[in-house]
C-alpha positions as CSV (number, residue, x, y, z in Angstrom):
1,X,82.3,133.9,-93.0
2,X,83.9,133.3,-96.5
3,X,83.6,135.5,-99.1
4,X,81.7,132.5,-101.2
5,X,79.0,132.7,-98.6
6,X,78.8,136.6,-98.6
7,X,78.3,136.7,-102.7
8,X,74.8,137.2,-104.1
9,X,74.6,133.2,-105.0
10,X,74.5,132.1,-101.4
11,X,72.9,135.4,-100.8
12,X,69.9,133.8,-102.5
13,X,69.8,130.9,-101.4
14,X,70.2,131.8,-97.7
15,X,66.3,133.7,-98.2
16,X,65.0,130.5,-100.0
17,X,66.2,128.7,-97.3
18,X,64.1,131.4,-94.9
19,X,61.5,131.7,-97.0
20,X,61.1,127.1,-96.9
21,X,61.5,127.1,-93.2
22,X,59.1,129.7,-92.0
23,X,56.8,128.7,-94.5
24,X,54.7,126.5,-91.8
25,X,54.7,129.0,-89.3
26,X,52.8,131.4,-92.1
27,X,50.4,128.5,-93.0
28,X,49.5,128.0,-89.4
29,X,45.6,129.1,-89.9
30,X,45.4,127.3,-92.6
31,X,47.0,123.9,-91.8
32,X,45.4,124.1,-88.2
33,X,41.9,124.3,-89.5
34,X,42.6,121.7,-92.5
35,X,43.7,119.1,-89.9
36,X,40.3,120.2,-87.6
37,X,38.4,119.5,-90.5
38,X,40.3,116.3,-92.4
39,X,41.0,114.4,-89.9
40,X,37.8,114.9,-87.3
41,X,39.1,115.8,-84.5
42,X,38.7,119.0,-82.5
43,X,40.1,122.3,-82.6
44,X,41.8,122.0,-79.2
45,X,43.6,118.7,-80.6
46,X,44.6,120.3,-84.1
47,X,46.3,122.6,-82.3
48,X,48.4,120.7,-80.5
49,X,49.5,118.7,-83.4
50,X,50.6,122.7,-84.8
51,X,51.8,123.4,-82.0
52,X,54.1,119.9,-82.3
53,X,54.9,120.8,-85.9
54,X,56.5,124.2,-84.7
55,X,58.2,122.8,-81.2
56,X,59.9,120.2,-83.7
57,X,61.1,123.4,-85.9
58,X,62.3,125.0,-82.5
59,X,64.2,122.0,-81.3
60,X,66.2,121.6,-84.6
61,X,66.8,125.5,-83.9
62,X,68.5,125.4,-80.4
63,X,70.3,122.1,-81.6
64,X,71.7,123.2,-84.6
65,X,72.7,126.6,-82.9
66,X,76.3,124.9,-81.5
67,X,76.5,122.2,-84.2
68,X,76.1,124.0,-87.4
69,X,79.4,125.3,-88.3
70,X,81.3,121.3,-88.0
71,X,78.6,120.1,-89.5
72,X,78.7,122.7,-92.7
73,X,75.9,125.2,-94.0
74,X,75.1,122.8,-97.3
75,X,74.9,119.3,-95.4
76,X,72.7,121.6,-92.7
77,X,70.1,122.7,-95.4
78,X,69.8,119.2,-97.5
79,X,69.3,117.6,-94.2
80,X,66.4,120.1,-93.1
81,X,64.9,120.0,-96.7
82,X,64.8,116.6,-96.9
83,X,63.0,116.0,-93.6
84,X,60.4,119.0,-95.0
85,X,59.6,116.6,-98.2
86,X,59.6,113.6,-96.2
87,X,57.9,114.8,-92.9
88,X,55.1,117.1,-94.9
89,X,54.8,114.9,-97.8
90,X,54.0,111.3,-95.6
91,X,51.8,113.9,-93.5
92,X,49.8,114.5,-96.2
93,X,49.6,110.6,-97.3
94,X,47.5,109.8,-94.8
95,X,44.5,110.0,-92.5
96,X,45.5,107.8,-89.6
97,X,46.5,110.9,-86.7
98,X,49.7,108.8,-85.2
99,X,51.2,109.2,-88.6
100,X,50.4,112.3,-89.4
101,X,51.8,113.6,-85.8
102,X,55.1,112.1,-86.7
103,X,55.2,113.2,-90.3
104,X,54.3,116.7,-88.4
105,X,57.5,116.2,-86.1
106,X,59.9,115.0,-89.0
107,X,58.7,118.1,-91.1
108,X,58.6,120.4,-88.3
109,X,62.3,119.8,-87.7
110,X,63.5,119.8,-90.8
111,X,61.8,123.6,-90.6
112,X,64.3,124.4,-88.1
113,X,66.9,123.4,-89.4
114,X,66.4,125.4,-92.3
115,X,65.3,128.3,-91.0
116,X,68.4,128.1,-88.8
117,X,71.1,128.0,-91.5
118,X,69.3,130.8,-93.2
119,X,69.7,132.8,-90.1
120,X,73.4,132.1,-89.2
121,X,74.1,132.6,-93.0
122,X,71.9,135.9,-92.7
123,X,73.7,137.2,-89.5
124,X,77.2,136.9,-91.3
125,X,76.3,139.2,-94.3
126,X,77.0,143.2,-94.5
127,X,73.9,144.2,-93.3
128,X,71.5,141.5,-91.9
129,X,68.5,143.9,-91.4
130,X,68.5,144.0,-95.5
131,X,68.6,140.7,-95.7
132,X,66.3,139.5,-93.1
133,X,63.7,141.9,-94.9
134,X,64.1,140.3,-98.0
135,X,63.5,136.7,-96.1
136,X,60.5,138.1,-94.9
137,X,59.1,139.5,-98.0
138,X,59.6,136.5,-99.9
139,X,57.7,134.3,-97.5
140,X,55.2,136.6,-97.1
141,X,54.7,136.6,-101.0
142,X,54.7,132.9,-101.2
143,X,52.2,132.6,-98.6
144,X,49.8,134.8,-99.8
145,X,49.7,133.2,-103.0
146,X,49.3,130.2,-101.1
147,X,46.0,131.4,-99.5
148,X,44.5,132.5,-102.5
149,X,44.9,129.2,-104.4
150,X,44.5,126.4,-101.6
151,X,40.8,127.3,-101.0
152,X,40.4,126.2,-104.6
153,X,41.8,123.0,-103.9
154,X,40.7,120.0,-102.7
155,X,39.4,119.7,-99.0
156,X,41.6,118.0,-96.1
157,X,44.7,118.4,-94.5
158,X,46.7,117.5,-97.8
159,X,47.2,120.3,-99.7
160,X,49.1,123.0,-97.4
161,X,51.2,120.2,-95.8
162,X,51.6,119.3,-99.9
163,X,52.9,122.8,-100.6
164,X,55.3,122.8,-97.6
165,X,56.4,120.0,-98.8
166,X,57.1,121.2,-102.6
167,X,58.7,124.2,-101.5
168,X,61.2,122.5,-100.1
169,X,61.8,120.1,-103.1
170,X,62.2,123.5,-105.5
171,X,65.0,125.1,-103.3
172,X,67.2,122.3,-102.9
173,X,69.1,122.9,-105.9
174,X,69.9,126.4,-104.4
175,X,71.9,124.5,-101.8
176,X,74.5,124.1,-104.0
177,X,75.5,127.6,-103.7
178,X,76.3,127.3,-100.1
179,X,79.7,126.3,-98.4
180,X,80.5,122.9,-97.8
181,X,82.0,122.0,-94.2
182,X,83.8,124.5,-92.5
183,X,82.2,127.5,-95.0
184,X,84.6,129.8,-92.4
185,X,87.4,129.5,-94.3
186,X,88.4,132.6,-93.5
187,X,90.1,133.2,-90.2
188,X,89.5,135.7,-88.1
189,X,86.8,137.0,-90.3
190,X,84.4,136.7,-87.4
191,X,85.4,136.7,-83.3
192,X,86.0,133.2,-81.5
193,X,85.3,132.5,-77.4
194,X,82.4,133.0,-75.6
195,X,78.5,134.2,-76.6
196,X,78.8,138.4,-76.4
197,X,76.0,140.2,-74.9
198,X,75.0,137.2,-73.1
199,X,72.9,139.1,-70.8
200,X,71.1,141.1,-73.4
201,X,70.4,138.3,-75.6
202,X,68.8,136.3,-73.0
203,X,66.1,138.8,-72.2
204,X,66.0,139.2,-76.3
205,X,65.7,135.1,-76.3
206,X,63.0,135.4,-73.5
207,X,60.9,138.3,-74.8
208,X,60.8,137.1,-77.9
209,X,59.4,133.7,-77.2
210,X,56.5,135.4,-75.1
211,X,56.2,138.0,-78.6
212,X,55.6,135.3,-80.7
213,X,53.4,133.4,-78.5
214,X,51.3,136.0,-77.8
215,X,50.7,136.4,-81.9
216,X,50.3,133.2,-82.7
217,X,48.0,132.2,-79.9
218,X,45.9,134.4,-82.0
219,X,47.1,133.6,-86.0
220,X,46.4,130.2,-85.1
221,X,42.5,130.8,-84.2
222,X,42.3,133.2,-86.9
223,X,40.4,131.2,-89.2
224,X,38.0,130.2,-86.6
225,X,37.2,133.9,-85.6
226,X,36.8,134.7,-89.3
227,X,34.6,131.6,-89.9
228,X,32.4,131.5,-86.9
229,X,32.5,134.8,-84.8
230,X,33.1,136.7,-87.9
231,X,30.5,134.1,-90.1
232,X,32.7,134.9,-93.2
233,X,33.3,132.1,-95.5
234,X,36.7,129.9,-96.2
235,X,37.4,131.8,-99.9
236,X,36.6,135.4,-98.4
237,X,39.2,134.0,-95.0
238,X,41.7,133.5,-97.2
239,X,41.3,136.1,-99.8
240,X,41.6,138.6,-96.2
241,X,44.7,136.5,-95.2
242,X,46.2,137.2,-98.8
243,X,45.6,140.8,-98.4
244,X,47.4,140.9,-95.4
245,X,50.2,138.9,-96.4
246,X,50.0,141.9,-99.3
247,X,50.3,144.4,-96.7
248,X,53.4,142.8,-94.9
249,X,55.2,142.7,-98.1
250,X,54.4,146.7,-98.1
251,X,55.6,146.9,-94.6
252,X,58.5,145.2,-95.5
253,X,59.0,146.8,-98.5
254,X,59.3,150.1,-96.1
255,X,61.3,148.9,-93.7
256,X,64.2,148.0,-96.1
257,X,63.8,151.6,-97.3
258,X,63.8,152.6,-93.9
259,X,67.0,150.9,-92.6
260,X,68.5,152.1,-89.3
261,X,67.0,155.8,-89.7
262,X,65.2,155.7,-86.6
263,X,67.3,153.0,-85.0
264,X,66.0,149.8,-83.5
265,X,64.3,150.5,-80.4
266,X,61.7,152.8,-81.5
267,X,60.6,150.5,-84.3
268,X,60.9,147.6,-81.9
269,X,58.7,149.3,-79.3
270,X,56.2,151.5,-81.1
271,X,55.4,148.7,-83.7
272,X,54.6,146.1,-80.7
273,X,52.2,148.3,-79.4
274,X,50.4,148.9,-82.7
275,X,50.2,145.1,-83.1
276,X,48.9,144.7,-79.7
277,X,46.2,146.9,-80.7
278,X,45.8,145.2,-84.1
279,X,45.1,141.9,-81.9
280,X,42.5,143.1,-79.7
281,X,40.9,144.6,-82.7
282,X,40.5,141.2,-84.6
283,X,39.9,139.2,-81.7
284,X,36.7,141.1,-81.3
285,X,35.6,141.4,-84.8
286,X,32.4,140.3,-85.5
287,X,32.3,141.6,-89.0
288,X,34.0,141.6,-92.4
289,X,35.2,145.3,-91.5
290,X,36.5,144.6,-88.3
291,X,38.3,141.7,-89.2
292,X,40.0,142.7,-92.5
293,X,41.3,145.6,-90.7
294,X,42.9,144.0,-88.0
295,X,44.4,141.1,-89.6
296,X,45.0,143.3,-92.2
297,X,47.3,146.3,-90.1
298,X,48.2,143.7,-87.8
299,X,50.3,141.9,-90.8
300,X,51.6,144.6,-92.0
301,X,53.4,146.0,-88.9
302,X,54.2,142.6,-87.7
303,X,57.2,141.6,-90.4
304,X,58.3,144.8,-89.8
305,X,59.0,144.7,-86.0
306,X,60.4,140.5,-87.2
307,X,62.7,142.4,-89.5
308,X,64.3,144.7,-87.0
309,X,64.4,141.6,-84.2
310,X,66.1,139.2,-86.6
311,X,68.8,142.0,-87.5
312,X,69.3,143.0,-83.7
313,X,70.1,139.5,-82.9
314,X,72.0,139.2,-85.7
315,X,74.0,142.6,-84.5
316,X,75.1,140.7,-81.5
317,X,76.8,137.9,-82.7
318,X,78.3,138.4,-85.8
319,X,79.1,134.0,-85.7
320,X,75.2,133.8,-85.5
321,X,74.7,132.2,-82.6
322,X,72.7,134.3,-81.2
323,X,70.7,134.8,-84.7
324,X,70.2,131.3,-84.3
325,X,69.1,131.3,-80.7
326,X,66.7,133.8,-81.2
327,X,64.7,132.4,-83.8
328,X,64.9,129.4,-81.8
329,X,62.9,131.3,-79.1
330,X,60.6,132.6,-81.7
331,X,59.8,129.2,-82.8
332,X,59.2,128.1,-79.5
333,X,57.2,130.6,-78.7
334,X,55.0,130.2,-82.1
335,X,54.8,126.2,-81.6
336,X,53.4,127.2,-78.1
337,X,51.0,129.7,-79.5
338,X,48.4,127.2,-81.3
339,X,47.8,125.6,-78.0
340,X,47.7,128.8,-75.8
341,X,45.4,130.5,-78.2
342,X,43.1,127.5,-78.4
343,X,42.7,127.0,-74.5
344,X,42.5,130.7,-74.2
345,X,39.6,131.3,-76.7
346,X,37.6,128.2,-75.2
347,X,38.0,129.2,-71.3
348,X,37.6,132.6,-71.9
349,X,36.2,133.7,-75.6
350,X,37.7,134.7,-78.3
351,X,37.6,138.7,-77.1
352,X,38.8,137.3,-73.6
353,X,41.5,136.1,-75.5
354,X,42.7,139.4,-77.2
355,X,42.9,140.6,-74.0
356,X,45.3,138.5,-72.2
357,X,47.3,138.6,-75.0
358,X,47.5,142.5,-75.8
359,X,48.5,142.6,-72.1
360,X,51.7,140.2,-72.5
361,X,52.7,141.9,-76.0
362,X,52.4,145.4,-74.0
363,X,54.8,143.9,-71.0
364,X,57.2,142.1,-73.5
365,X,57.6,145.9,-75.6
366,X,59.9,147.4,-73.0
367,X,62.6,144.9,-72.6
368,X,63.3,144.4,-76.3
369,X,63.4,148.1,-77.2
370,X,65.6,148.6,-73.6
371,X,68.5,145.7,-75.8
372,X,67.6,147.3,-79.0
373,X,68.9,151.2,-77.3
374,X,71.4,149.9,-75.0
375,X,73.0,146.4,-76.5
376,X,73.2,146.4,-80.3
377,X,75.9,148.5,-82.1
378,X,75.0,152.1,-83.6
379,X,74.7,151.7,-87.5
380,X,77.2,153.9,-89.1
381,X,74.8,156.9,-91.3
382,X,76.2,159.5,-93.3
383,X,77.8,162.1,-91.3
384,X,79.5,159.7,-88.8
385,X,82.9,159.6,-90.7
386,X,83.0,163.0,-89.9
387,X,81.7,162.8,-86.6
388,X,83.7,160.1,-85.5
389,X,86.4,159.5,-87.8
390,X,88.1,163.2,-87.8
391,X,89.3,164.3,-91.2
392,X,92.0,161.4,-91.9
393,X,88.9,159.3,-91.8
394,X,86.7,161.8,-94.6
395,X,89.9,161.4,-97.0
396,X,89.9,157.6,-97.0
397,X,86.2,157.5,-97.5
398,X,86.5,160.1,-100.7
399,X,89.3,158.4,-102.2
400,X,88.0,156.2,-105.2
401,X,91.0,153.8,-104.6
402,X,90.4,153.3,-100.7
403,X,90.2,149.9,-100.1
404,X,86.4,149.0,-99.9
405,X,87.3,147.0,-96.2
406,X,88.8,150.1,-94.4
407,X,85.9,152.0,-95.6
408,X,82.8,151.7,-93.1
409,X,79.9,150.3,-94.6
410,X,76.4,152.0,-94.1
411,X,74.6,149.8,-91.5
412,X,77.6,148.3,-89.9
413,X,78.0,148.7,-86.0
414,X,79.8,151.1,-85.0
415,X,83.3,149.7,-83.6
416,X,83.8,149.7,-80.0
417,X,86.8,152.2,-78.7
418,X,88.9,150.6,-75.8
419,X,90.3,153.3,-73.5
420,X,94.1,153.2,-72.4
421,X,95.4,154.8,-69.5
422,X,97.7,157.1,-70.0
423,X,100.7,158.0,-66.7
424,X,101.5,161.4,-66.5
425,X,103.9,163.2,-64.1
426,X,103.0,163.7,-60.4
427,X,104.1,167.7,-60.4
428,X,104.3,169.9,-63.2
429,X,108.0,171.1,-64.1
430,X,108.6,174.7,-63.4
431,X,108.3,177.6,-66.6
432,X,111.4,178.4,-65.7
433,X,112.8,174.8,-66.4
434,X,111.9,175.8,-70.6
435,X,113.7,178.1,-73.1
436,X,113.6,178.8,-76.5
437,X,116.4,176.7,-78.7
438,X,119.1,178.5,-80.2
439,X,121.7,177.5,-83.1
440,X,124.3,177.6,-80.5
441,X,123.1,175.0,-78.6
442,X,123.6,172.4,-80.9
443,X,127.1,172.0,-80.7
C-alpha cells in the first residue's frame, strides 16, 4: 500500500468510510420497525426487506473483494456513497413497497462497497486492530446519537433511511484523500499470488457469518421485545439502545488500550460466550431491568470481540482480501439475521429464540479462537527483540538513527523463519587429524 494511503488523511477517511457503511447494520432495530410501522406491512415482511438491504451490502462485499485494487480505492468509495444517497434517499421518498425494496437494494450495496474499501484500506495500515477499533467507535457514536434524536422525529420509515442517506453525502469529500487507481504504487510493499491461510480464513469466513447471524437475528427484533414483551415505550427503546451504543464505545475504548495483551483467541472466545449470555438474557426480559442490562452488556462486549475479528482477518492478508471477505461473511450473515430472528421469535417465542441462538454463538466460539491461536501472526510486545532478535537486534532498536522500517513495530506479526538444511560430514575427522598453528608453518 502506498505511503499516501498509510498517512493520517486517508487514515480518516478510511473510518468515515466504515463508519457510512455499517451504519445500516447499526440502525437495523430501528429501520426494521419504522418500515413495520410506515409502510403497514408486517414484522415478518419488514424484515425481509432488512434482511435485502444488508444481502445487497454483502454482495457489493464479495464483489468488490477481487475487483477493488483495478478499479482504485477513490472511484470504489464515490461509487458506494453515491448509491447510499441515492438508494436510501429515493427509499425514503416514498411509500409504495416495490420502490422502497429497490431503493433498499441500491443503498444496501452501496453499504458494501463502502464498508469494503474501508476494510482493505484498514488491513493495509500498521496495526489494523487500532484502526478497526476506531471504525467501530465512531459508528457506534454516530448511532447512538442517532437513537436518541430519531424518536423525536417524525413517524415513518423516512427518517433513519434519511440519516443513512446524509451520512453518506458528509463523507464524500473525505474521498478525496484516498488513492486514485492503482493506490499500490508501491511494489512489493505487500505479497502477490494466491489467498494465504486459505484454510483458516474459510472457517473464519464461515464462523463469522453464523456469529453475526446469530446476533442479529436478535438486534433485529430488539425493538419488538422492548416494545411488546418488555411494554417499554419507543423514547425509553431508544434512549436503552443509546446507552448501549455508550457502552460499546467504552468497550471499544478498552480494547484499543488493550491491544494484543492477551492475544486474539482469548478475547475472541471468552467474549462470544459473554454475548451468548447477554442474548439469552434480553431475549427473556420482561422488564426495564432485564432488558437494559442485556442489551446494554451485550453491546458492550460485542464491538469488542468485532474489533479483534476484523484485525485477525486483516492479519492474514496483508492485500486485504481476506479483510474484505470476511466482512463480506459478516454482512451476509447480518442480512440473514432479520429474517431468522423474525421466523424464530414467531414459531418459537421470543425466549425460544434466545435459545437457539445462544446455542449457535456457543458452537461458532471454538473455531474462531482455534484461527485466532493457531493462524494469525504473534504481535511483536516489548521483550521480543530480545527474545527473538538476539542482541544485534536490541542495538538497532536503541539506536535513535535506526531506520524506523528495520525496526519492528508494536503489533506487527511476528515474521515467519524459513528453516535451511544444512549437510554436514558423514564421519567425524579424527583428534588427531588437528594441531595447534605455529609461525613456522607459514612458510
Amino acid at each position: 500500500m502506498s505511503s499516501r494511503l498509510r498517512g493520517s488523511g486517508a487514515l480518516v477517511a478510511l473510518v468515515a468510510l466504515f463508519t457510512a457503511g455499517y451504519l445500516a447494520p447499526y440502525l437495523l432495530p430501528t429501520v426494521v420497525g419504522r418500515l413495520a410501522s410506515g409502510l403497514g406491512i408486517g414484522p415478518s415482511q419488514a424484515g425481509l426487506v432488512g434482511s435485502v438491504l444488508l444481502l445487497g451490502s454483502s454482495t457489493a462485499g464479495f464483489t468488490l473483494a477481487a475487483r477493488g485494487e483495478r478499479i482504485g480505492p477513490r472511484t470504489a468509495a464515490r461509487a458506494g456513497l453515491l448509491a447510499m444517497a441515492i438508494g436510501y434517499g429515493s427509499a425514503a421518498a416514498t411509500h409504495a413497497v416495490p420502490l422502497v425494496v429497490a431503493g433498499a437494494v441500491l443503498g444496501g450495496l452501496g453499504s458494501g462497497t463502502a464498508t469494503a474499501v474501508a476494510a482493505a484500506g484498514i488491513a493495509g495500515q500498521r496495526d489494523p486492530h487500532r484502526a478497526s477499533s476506531l471504525g467501530l467507535l465512531t459508528v457506534s457514536a454516530t448511532a447512538g446519537a442517532l437513537y436518541l434524536t430519531l424518536p423525536h422525529l417524525s413517524a415513518g420509515h423516512a427518517p433513519p433511511l434519511l440519516a443513512i442517506a446524509c451520512a453518506a453525502a458528509l463523507v464524500w469529500p473525505l474521498t478525496g484523500r484516498l488513492p486514485g487507481t492503482g493506490g499500490r504504487t508501491a511494489p512489493g510493499s505487500a505479497p502477490t499470488g494466491p489467498l494465504p491461510y486459505r484454510r483458516a480464513g474459510a472457517v473464519l469466513a464461515g464462523a463469522i457469518l453464523c456469529w453475526s447471524l446469530a446476533q442479529n437475528a436478535l438486534w433485529g427484533v430488539s425493538g419488538r421485545i422492548g416494545l411488546t414483551q418488555a411494554g417499554l415505550s419507543e423514547v425509553t427503546v431508544g434512549a436503552v439502545f443509546a446507552a448501549a451504543l455508550g457502552a460499546g464505545l467504552a468497550g471499544v475504548t478498552a480494547a484499543g488500550a488493550l491491544g494484543s495483551r492477551l492475544g486474539r483467541a482469548v478475547p475472541i472466545g471468552v467474549g462470544t460466550a459473554v454475548i451468548a449470555a447477554c442474548v439469552l438474557l434480553s431475549s427473556a426480559a420482561e422488564g426495564l431491568a432485564s432488558f437494559a442490562t442485556g442489551e446494554i452488556l451485550w453491546n458492550a462486549v460485542y464491538p469488542v470481540v468485532l474489533s479483534y475479528l476484523l484485525g485477525l482477518a486483516a492479519s492474514l492478508d496483508p492485500r486485504g482480501r481476506w479483510a474484505v471477505l470476511v466482512g463480506s461473511a459478516s454482512s451476509l450473515g447480518v442480512a440473514c439475521g432479520p429474517v431468522v430472528g423474525s421466523l424464530l421469535s414467531e414459531s418459537a417465542g421470543y425466549t425460544g429464540m434466545g435459545v437457539v441462538l445462544c446455542a449457535l454463538l456457543l458452537l461458532v466460539a471454538a473455531p474462531m479462537a482455534a484461527v485466532a491461536r493457531h493462524a494469525s501472526g504473534r504481535p511483536l510486545v516489548p521483550g521480543s527483540v530480545r527474545r527473538r532478535g538476539g542482541a544485534p537486534a536490541a542495538v538497532l532498536a536503541g539506536t535513535a538513527s535506526a531506520s524506523s522500517a528495520l525496526v519492528p513495530q508494536m503489533g506487527a506479526p511476528e515474521q515467519p523463519v524459513t528453516e535451511f538444511p544444512v549437510r554436514t560430514a558423514r564421519r567425524r575427522a579424527a583428534k588427531s587429524a588437528f594441531r595447534l598453528a605455529r609461525p613456522s608453518d607459514r612458510g
